[in-house]
C-alpha positions in Angstrom: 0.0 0.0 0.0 3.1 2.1 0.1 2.7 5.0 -2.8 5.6 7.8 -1.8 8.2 7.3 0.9 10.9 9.8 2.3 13.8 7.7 3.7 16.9 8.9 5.3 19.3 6.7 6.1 22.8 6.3 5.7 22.9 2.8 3.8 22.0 3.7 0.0 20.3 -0.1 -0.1 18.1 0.5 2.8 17.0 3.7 1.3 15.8 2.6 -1.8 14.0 0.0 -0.6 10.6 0.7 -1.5 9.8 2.0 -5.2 8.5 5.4 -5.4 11.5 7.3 -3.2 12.9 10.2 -2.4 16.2 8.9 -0.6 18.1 11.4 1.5 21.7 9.6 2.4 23.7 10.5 5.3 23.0 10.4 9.1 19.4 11.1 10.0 20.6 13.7 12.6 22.6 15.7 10.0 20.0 15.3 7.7 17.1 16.4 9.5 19.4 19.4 10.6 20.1 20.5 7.4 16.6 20.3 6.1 15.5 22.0 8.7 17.4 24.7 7.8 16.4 24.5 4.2 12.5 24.5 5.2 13.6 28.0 6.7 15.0 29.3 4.2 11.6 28.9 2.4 9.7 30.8 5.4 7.8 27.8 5.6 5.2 27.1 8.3 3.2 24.4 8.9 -0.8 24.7 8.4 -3.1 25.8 11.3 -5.2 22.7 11.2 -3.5 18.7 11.0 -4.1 17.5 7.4 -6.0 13.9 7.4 -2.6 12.0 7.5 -1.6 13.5 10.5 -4.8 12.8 12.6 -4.6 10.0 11.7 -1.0 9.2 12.9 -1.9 11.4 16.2 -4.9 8.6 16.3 -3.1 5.9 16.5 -0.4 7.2 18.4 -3.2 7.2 21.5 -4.3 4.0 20.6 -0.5 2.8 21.1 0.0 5.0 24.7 -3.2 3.3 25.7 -1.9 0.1 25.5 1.1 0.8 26.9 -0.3 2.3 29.8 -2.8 -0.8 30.3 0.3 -3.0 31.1 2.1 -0.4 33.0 -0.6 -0.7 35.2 -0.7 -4.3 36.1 2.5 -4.7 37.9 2.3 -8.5 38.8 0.9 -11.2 37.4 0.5 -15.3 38.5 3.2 -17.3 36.8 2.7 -21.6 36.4 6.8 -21.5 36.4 7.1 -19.8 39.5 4.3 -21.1 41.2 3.5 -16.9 42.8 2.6 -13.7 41.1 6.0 -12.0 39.5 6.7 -8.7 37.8 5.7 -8.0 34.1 8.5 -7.9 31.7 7.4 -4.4 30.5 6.9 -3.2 34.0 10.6 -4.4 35.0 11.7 -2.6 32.1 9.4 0.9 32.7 11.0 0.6 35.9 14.4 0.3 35.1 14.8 2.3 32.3 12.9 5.2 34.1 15.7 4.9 36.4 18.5 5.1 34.2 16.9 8.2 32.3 16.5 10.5 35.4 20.3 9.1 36.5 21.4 10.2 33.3 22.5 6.1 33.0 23.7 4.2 29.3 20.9 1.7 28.9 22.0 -1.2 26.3 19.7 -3.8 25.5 20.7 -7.7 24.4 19.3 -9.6 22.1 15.5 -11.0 22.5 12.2 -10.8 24.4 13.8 -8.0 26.6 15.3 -6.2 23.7 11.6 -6.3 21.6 9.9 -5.3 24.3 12.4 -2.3 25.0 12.1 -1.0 21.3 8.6 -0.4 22.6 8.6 1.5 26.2 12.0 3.4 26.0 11.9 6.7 25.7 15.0 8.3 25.8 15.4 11.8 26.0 18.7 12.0 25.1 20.9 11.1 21.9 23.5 8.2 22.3 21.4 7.4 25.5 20.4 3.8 24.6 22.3 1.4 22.9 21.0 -2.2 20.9 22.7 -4.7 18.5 20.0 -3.6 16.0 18.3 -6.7 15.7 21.3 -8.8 14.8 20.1 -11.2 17.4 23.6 -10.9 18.8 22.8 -12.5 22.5 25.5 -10.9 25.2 25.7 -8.2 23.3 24.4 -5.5 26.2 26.2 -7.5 29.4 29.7 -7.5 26.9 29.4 -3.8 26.2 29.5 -3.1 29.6 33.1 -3.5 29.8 33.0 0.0 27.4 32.6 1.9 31.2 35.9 0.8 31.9 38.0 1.8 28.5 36.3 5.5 27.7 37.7 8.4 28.0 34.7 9.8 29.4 33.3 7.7 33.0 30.2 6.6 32.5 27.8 4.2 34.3 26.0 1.7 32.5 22.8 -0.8 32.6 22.7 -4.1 30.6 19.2 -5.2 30.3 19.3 -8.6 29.5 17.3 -12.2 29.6 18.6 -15.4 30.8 19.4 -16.3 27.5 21.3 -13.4 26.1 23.4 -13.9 29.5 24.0 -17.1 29.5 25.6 -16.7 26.1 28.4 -14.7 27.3 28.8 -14.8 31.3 32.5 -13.6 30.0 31.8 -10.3 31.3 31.9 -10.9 35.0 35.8 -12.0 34.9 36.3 -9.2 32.3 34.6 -6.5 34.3 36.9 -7.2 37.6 39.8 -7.6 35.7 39.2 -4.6 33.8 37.6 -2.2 36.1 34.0 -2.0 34.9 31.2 0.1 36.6 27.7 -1.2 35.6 24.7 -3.4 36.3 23.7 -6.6 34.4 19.4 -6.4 35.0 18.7 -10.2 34.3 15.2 -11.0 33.8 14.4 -14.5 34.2 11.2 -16.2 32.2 13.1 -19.5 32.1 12.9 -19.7 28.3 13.7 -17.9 24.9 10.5 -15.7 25.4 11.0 -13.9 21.9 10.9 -17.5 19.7 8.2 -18.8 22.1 6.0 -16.1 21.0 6.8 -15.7 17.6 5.7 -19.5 17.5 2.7 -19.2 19.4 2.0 -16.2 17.2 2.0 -18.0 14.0 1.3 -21.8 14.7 0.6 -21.6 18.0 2.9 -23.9 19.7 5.9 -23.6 21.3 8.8 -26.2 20.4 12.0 -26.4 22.0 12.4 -23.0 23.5 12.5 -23.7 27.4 14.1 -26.3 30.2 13.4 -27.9 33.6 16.8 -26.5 34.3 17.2 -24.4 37.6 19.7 -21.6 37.4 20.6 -19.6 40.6 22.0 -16.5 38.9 22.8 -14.9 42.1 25.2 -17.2 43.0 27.0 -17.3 40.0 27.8 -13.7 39.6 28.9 -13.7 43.5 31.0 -16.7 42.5 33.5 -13.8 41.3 34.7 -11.7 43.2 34.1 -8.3 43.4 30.7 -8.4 41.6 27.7 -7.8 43.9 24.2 -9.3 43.3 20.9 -8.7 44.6 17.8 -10.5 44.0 14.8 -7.7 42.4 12.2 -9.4 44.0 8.5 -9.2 43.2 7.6 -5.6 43.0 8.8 -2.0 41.9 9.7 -0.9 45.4 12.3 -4.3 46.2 13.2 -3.6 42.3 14.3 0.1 42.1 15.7 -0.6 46.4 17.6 -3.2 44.3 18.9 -1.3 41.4 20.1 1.6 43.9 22.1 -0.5 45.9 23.9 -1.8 42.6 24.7 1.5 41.6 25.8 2.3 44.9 28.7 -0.4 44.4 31.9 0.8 42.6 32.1 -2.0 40.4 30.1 -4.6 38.2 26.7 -6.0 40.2 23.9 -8.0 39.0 20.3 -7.5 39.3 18.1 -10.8 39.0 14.5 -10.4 39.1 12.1 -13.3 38.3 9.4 -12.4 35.2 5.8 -13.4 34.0 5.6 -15.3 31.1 2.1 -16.8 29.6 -1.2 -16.2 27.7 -2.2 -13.2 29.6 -1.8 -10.2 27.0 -1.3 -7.4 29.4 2.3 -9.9 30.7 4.0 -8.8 27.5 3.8 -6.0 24.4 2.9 -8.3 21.9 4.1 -10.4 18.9 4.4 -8.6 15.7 5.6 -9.3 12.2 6.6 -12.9 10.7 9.5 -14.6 11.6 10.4 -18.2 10.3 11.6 -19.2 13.6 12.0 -23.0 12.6 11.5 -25.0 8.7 8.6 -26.3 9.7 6.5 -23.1 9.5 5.5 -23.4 5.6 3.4 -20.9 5.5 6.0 -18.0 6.5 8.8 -19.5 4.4 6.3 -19.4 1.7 5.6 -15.7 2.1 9.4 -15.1 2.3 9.9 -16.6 -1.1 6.9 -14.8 -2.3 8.4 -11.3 -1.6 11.6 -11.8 -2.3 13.3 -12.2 0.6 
């Protein structure tokens, strides 16, 4: 349904991606900067009442606060894994990255569930603020860049949301971050499973294959296995969770924050499954569509 697209980006492929473009190449900051400037220079000024298109967007812009807001709101919910009402992913991550915005705090974000529900409650309000492997899927990405606080220039403190997954891929970081003299947090959420393939295959077949274990991890004591690294359990609400992520920052060097999340059919647990993935050869249908359009 696309019929005329603007892009700016600084990858000439991405750009011309759709038909029917005007590509501006170059960094989008620059860019926008500069045509700024040009809009200016033509005294231009934008119309007293929103054209169509943009009540439209305005329209479904409160449509998407709404349902952000709905599962702000719930802050628990009753988990069959854990047997008890735990925290929300998104409310974990509200909370967190609420935190590290007024703290002025660099957020980075590993691969999966956490990182696709962070595209969608983030809100920084400052460039270079947040940090994410772009969808590479590259798990330990946020807990390894941690060890940046201890080689720039410029001292920093830094927060590594990440899943059990993402950290389990590259635990590296606790013996590099004494060694090396990080400062930062690791926030570990726990849903004892690869939460972003589990709902990308509920979404489209709805089943879930091969995505979780019966395997008990105590997280805590593995990070105070090293020392010099401090690690608090988050508990099961804000309060326990933000006393929690204080009392990391408080400590000079790397800590760990482990907190135990919902994971399940309730909607309001999660911000939803979008797009198709082929998360496995057995999903015909997707691969079908891929070859369809070309990808």
């Amino acid at each position: 349904k696309v019929k005329k697209v603007v892009n700016i980006n600084a990858d000439i492929n991405s750009a011309f991606h759709y038909s029917k473009t005007i590509a501006l190449l170059g960094d989008i900051k620059t860019t926008l900067l500069r045509l700024n400037e040009e809009l200016k220079k033509k005294e231009f000024k934008p119309g007293r009442r929103p054209s169509a298109w943009l009540k439209a967007c305005m329209e479904k812009r409160r449509e998407w606060d709404t349902f952000r807001n709905e599962r702000y709101r719930v802050k628990t919910l009753f988990d069959s894994r854990w047997k008890r009402k735990v925290l929300t992913q998104p409310v974990v991550i509200k909370t967190a990255s609420d935190l590290a915005i007024k703290n002025k705090i660099i957020s980075f974000f590993d691969a999966g569930d956490v990182q696709a529900n962070g595209f969608q409650i983030v809100e920084p309000e400052k460039y270079g603020s947040v940090y994410n492997e772009t969808g590479a899927s590259y798990m330990g990405f946020a807990v390894s860049a941690l060890l940046a606080t201890a080689m720039s220039d410029t001292p920093f403190y830094g927060l590594a949301f990440t899943g059990d997954g993402s950290f389990t891929m590259n635990p590296q970081i606790l013996i590099d971050g004494v060694q090396h003299g990080a400062r930062g947090c690791i926030l570990l959420l726990d849903n004892r499973r690869m939460g972003a393939i589990t709902g990308l295959q509920q979404a489209q077949y709805g089943e879930e294959y091969a995505t979780s274990d019966d395997v008990v991890v105590d997280y805590i004591a593995w990070a105070e296995a090293i020392k010099g690294v401090k690690a608090f359990d988050g508990g099961y609400s804000q309060k326990s969770l933000l006393t929690c992520l204080e009392k990391a920052r408080a400590h000079k060097g790397l800590s760990l924050v482990y907190v135990r999340i919902y994971f399940g059919d309730d909607p309001l647990g999660g911000m939803g499954v979008f797009g198709r993935w082929n998360v496995g050869n057995w999903c015909k249908d997707t691969q079908a569509l891929r070859h369809k359009i070309g990808l």
